[in-house]
N, C-alpha and C positions, 0 to 999 in steps of 0.2 A: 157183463164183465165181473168175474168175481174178485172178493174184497182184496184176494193175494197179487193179483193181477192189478189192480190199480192200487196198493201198494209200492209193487215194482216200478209200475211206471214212473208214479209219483219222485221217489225217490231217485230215479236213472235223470229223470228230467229238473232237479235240484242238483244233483251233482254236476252236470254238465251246463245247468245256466252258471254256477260257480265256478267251475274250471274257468268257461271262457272267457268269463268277466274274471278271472283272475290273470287270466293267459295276459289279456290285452292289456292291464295293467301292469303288467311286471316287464313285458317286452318293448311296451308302447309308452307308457308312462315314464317319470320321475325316481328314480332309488327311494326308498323307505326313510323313515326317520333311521332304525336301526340297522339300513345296509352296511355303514362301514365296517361295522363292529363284525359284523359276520363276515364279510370280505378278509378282514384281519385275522381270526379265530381260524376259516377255511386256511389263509395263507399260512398260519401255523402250524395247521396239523397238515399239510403237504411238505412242507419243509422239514421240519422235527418230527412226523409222526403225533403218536401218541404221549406227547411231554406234559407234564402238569405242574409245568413252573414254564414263565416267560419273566427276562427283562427289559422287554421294551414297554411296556406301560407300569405308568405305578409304582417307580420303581420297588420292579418286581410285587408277582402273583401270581397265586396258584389257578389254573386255567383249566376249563371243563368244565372239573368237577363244582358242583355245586349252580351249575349254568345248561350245563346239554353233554353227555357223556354220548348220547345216540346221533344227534342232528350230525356234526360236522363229517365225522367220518358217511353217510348219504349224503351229503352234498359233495365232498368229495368224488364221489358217483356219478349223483346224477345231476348237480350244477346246483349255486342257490335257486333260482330261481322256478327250475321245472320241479325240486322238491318241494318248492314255497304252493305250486298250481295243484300239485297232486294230492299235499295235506287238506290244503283247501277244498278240495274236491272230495277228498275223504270225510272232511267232517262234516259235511254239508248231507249224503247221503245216511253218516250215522244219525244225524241229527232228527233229518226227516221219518228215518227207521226207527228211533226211541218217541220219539211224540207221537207218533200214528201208534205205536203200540198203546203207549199210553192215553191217547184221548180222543183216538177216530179221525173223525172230517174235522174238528174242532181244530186239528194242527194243520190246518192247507197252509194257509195264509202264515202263521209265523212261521212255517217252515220255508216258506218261499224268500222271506225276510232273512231268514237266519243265512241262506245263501248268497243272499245281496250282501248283506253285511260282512260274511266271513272273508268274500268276495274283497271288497271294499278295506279290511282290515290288510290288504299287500300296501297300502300305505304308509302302514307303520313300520312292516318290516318288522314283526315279531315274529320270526319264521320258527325257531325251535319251540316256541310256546304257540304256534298255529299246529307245527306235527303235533307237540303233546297234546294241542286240545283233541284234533281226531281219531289221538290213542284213546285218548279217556273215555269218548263219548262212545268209539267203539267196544271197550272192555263194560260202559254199563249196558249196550244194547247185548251181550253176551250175560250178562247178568241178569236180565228182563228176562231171557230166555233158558234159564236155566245153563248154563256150559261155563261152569265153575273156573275147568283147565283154562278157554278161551280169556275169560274176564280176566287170570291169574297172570295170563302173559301178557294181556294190553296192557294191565293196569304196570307194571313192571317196565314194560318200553314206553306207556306214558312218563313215569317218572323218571325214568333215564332220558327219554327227548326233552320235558321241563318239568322241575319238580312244580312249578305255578299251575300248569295244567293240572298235572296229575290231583294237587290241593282242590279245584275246582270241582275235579270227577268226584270227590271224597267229600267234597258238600254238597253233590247231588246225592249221592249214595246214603247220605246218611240221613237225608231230607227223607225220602224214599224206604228206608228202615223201616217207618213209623206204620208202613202199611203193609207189612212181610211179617209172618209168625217169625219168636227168636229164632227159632232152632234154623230156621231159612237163612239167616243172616248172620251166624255164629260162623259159620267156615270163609267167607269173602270178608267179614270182618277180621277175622283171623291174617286173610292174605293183604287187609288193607296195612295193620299192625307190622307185620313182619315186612311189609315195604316202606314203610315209614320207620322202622327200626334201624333198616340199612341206610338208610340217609341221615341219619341220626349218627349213626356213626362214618361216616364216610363224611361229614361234619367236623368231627373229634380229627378224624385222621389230614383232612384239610380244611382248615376251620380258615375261614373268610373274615376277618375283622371289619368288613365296609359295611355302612347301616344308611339303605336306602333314606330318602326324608320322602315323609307322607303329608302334605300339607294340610293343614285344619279345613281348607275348602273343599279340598279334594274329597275328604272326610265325610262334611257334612253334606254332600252331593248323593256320595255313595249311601248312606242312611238316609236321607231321605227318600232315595228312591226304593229303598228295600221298604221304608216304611210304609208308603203307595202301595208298591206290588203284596204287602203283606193286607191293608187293608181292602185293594181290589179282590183282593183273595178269601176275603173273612168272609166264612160262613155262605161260600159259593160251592155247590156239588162239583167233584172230582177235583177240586183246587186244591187239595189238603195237602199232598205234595210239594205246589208250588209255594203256597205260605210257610211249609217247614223250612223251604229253599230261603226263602226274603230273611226269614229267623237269622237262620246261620249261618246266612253270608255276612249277614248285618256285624253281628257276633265278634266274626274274623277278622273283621275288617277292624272293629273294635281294639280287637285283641294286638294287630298286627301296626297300632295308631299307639297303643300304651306301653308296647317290649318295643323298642327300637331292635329294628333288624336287619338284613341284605331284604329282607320281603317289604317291610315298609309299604310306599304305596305302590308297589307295582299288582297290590292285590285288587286295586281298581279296575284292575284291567279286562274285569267281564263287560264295564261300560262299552264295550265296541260288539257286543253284540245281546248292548238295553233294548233296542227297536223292537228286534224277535221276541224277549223276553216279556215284552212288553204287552207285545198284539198277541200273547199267548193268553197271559190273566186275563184280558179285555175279553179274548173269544170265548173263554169259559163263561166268564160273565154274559155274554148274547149280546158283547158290545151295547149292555145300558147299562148306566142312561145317557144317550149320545152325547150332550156337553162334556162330562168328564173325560168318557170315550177320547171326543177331539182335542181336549187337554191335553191329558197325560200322552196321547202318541207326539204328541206337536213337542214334547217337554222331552221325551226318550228319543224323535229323531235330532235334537238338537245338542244333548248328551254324548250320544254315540256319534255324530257326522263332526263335532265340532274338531276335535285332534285329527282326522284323517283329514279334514279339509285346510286346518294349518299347514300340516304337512305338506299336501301337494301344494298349495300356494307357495311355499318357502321353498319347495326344491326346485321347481320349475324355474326360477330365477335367482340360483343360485352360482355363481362363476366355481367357489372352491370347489365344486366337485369333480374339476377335471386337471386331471397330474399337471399340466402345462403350465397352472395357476402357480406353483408351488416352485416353479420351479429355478427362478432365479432366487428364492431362498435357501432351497437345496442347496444348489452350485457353491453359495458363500461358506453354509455350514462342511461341505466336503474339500473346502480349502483351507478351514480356519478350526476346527469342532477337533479337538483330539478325544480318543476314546475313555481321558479322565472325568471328562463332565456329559450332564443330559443338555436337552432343549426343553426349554417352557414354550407351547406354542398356544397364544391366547386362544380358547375353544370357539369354534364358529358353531353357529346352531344345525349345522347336519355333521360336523366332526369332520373331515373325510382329512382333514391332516392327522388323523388316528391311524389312517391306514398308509399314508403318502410317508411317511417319516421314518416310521419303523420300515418300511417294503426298502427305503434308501439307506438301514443303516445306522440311523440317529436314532436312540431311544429318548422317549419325551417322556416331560413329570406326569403329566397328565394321562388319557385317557378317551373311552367312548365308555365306561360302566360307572353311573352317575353312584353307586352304594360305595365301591371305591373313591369316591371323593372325601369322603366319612371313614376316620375323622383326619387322616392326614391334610387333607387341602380345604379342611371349614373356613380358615382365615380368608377365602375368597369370596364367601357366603353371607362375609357380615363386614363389621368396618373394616375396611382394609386403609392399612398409613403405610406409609414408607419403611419405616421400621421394621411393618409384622411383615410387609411383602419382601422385601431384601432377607429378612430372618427363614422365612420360608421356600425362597430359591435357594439359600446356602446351604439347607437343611437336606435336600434333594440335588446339592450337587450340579446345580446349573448355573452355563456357562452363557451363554445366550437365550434371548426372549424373541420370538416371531410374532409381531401385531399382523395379522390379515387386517383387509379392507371388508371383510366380505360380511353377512351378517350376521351377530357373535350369539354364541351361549347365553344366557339372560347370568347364568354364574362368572359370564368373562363382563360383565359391564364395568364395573366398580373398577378390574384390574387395567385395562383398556383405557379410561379415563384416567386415571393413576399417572398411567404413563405418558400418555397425550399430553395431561399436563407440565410435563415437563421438571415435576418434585419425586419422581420414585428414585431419584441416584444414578438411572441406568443412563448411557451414553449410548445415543445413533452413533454406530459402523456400519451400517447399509440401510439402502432405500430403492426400491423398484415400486415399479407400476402397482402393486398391489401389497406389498407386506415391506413395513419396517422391521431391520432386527435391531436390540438392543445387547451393551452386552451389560454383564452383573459386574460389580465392583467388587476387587477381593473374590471371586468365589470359590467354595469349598470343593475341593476335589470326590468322587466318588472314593476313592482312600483318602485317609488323612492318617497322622501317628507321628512317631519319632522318624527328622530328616524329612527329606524329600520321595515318599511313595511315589509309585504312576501305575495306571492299567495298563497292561500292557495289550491284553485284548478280553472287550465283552460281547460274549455270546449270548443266545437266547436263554441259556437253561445254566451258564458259568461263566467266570471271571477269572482271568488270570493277572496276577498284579506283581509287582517289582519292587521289594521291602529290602530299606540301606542298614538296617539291624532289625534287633531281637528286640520284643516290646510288643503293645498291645495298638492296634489299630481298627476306626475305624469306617468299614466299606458300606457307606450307603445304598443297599440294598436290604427290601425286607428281610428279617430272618425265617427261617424253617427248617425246622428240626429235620430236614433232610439233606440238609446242606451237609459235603464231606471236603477236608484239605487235608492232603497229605502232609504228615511231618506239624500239624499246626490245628490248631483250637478254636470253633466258632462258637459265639454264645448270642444272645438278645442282648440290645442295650435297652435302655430304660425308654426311648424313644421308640420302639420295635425295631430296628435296622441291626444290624448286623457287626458283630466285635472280632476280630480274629487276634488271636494268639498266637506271637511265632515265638520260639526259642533261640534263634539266629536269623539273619541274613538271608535272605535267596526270593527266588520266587516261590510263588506259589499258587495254583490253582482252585478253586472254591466252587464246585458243580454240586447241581442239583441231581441226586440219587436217591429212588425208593431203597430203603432198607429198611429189616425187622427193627434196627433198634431207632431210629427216628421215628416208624409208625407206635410205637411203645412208647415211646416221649410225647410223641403227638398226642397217644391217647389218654397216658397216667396225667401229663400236662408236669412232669417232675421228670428235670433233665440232670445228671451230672456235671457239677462246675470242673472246669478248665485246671488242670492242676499249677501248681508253681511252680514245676519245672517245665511245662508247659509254655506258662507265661513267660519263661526265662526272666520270672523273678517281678517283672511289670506289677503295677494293681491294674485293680478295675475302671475300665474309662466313665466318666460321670454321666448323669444322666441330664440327658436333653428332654425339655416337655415339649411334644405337641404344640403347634399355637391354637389357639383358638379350638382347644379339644374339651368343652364340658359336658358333662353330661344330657343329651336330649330327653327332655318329656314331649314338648310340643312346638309343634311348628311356628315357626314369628311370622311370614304371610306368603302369600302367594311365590315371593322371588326370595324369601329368606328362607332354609334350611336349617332344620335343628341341629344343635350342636352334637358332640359326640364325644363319648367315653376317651378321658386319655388311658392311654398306652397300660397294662398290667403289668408290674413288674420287671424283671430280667430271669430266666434260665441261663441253662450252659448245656454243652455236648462235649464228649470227650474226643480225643482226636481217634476218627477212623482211617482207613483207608483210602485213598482218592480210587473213584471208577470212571472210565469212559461211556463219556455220551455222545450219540449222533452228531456227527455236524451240521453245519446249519448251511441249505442251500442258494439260491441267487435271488435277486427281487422277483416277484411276480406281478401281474395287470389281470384283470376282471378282462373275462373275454364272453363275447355273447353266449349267453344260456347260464350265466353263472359259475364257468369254471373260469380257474385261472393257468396262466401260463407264461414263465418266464421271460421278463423283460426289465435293461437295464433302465434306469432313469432317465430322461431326455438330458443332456446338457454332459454328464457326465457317467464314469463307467466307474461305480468306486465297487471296491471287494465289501466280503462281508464281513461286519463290524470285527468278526472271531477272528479276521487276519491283517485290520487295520494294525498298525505297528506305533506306537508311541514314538521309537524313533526316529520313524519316517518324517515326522510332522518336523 
């Protein structure tokens, strides 16, 4: 059989032991750690399209970009989950196709691994960072082989499926440099440049304020295992490679533990396929000298297995992940919830009221993108009193708290006991089988100003609200220099939320629209103040800090998060033009294979939030 021929095979039979062991876990298993989030993300870009502003999580963020510009719309297609089976499959055979290239027989065995594992990675449910990865690995096995164009467009649809992958492909690439003449390496470096230029600015134009937390364990895991693999690698033939690889991942990881960022530690996250990585430096080495041998793989399966096997233990037995759970809280909030305030709903460790709340209607404070919790929601991360927690519902405009039974976020501990014990302020108005709701004392409406403001209705991507005069108020929603109000003036407050400016009376509506001169603000980061005829004369509303927002260096331990930068300043925009945006469609349910399909809430039929009516209540 010649060498090409059992190349093929090899890798036809890698992809397909992956597939199937991905099939069977995605249709037969438990949802992911990250399914809801993508359930959510899918149900936004079906409803709104292609929108890059939502208010239902956070209030309000900018969406996609900076996350997966490529995933959602394919899975729109072809369902999460057959795209989750087919990425996986794909990077299973580029895998097996870059290592054989690069090391012979020497790659059987890790490459056989790297499919179990990638396999095995459907329990996370990092599905737009599993496509990215089999873009990258595909555009380096294009790269190995000279096809410049090829390398130029995976590497391209890598980073639009996850910029984390495509960051990966780019510390292989550059590990690998070291043993290419320049001149081989000046043109794909060139394309690595000018894609990493575009995300740089596409950054500027939607810049994400949330900064992942990288824990100092997490840290010192990731370096020490780069430190092994770099000295397994020391001064072993054809390993030269893989030691520049252990270098610069070490490096990054470094890097990305000392700038606080939205990357933070999700750069960890090659740990889910240490095993492969692993049995690769050992085989170069001839697997001696066996005792380390059986060390270091016993140290790399127990690395890489231990979060995929959290995971499936915690979903397997978890009740919130079925709508039914939810839903005598639903019922109270669409009897009682007017469209002036959110819901705080205390986070459970799979989230899935990130997708149940928003799909019914009710935007929540919170979230499933842990970098977004940074630094609006720190105060949950450290001491939490009665004080910082009632200052922080007010701050976000919540009107009720939902306690689950089920089991919580390790960041909902502190709040959860808070209130259990019976000192957070908040007062029982409901109780069912599985969730307490609380309500806020006093709470702060999503408008606030001169008189009595109300919303009159919030959509996904605008606000419409009901102002008794002329003055400045303000709408608890982040700001973005894309925001436009007819007749009237948005600026940042010193909190980042949002200030609007009317010169009279009326309503008025506040949507999210691309235009030239918001992308220009967004980029110069120098926006036009609000004039005084504008304000009809108003000053400026004061500045609210952050709670619990200082600066992070270093993580305090395994279940604390570092702190985070308060808020920059204030801008202003001038008043443009208000534009129409899409409406927003009906709820949707997760139907087998990963697509969804319109379906009202069990208990009750509410419209959507954009035609709730303040004065219906």
């Amino acid at each position: 059989m010649s060498l090409t021929r059992l190349r093929s095979n090899q890798t036809v039979a890698n992809a397909v032991a992956a597939g199937s062991l991905a099939a069977l876990i995605a249709w037969a298993g438990p949802p992911g750690t990250d399914f809801p989030a993508h359930v959510f993300q899918l149900d936004l870009y079906l409803r709104q399209g292609f929108e890059l502003w939502n208010n239902d999580w956070y209030a309000g963020r900018y969406t996609f970009v900076g996350y997966s510009l490529l995933y959602y719309p394919l899975a729109g297609l072809l369902g999460i989950k057959l795209l989750a089976v087919l990425s996986i499959t794909g990077s299973a055979a580029a895998f097996t196709l870059l290592t054989r290239q690069a090391w012979d027989g020497l790659s059987v065995w890790p490459a056989r691994a790297f499919a179990l594992a990638a396999a095995a990675s459907m329990l996370s449910a990092a599905f737009p960072y599993g496509l990215g990865l089999a873009l990258s690995l595909a555009a380096l096995v294009a790269l190995s082989r000279g096809h410049l164009l090829w390398f130029s467009i995976s590497a391209a649809l890598a980073f639009a499926a996850s910029p984390l992958a495509f960051l990966f492909g780019l510390v292989i690439a550059l590990a690998a440099s070291g043993s290419r003449p320049l001149r081989e390496t000046l043109r794909p470096a060139a394309v690595g440049a000018s894609i990493c230029l575009v995300g740089i600015v596409l950054g500027r134009l939607y810049p994400d304020p949330g900064r992942y937390p990288f824990q100092t364990s997490e840290l010192l895991s990731v370096l020490c295992f780069c430190a092994v693999g770099a000295a397994l690698s020391w001064r072993v033939e054809r390993a030269l490679i893989l030691q520049r690889f252990f270098v610069v991942y070490g490096a990054i990881c470094l890097l990305s533990y000392a700038v606080p960022s939205n990357l933070g530690g999700n750069v960890a996250r090659l740990r889910l396929v240490a095993m492969p990585i692993a049995l690769l430096a050992l085989s170069l080495r001839r697997w001696r000298p066996l005792p380390v041998t059986v060390a270091v793989l016993a140290l790399a399966l127990a690395w890489n297995a231990s979060p995929l096997a959290y995971s499936l233990l915690r979903s397997a037995r978890d009740p919130s992940i079925s709508r039914s759970y939810w839903a005598p809280a639903l019922g109270f909030l669409h009897r009682s919830l007017t469209p002036s305030y959110r819901v705080e709903v205390v986070s459970t460790a799979d989230h899935w009221e990130a997708v149940y709340f928003p799909e019914a209607g009710i935007p929540i404070a919170r979230g499933w993108f842990r970098q977004d919790d940074f630094p609006e929601n720190a105060v949950l991360y450290g001491r939490l009193t009665p004080a910082s927690y009632l200052a922080w519902l007010r701050g976000l405009a919540v009107r009720y708290v939902v306690l689950p039974d089920a089991t919580l976020d390790y960041s909902s501990r502190r709040e959860a006991a808070l209130l259990r014990s019976g000192a957070s302020g908040l007062a029982v108005v409901m109780r069912s089988a599985h969730e307490v709701v609380y309500a806020v004392p006093s709470p702060r409406p999503i408008v606030s100003g001169p008189g009595k403001p109300r919303v009159l209705a919030l959509g996904g991507d605008e606000i419409t609200v009901s102002l008794p005069r002329a003055g400045v108020y303000r709408i608890a929603i982040h700001y973005s220099p894309y925001f436009t109000a007819a007749g009237a003036c948005v600026e940042e407050t010193g909190d980042g939320m949002s200030e609007l400016a009317v010169p009279h009376a009326g309503t008025v509506r506040i949507a999210f629209t691309e235009s030239v001169a918001g992308a220009l603000a967004a980029l110069t980061g120098r926006k036009p103040a609000c004039s005084a005829e504008a304000r009809g004369g108003a000053p400026r509303l004061g500045t609210i800090t952050r709670t619990g927002a200082a600066h992070p260096r270093r993580a305090l331990s395994d279940e604390h998060q570092r702190d985070q930068p308060k808020a920059n300043g204030s801008g202003a925009n001038g008043c443009v033009p208000r534009a129409e945006t899409r409406p927003r469609g009906r709820p949707w349910k997760l139907k087998r294979g990963g697509r969804l399909a319109g379906r009202a809430v069990p208990g009750s039929t509410p419209p959507t939030r954009r035609r709730r009516e303040a004065s219906s209540r």
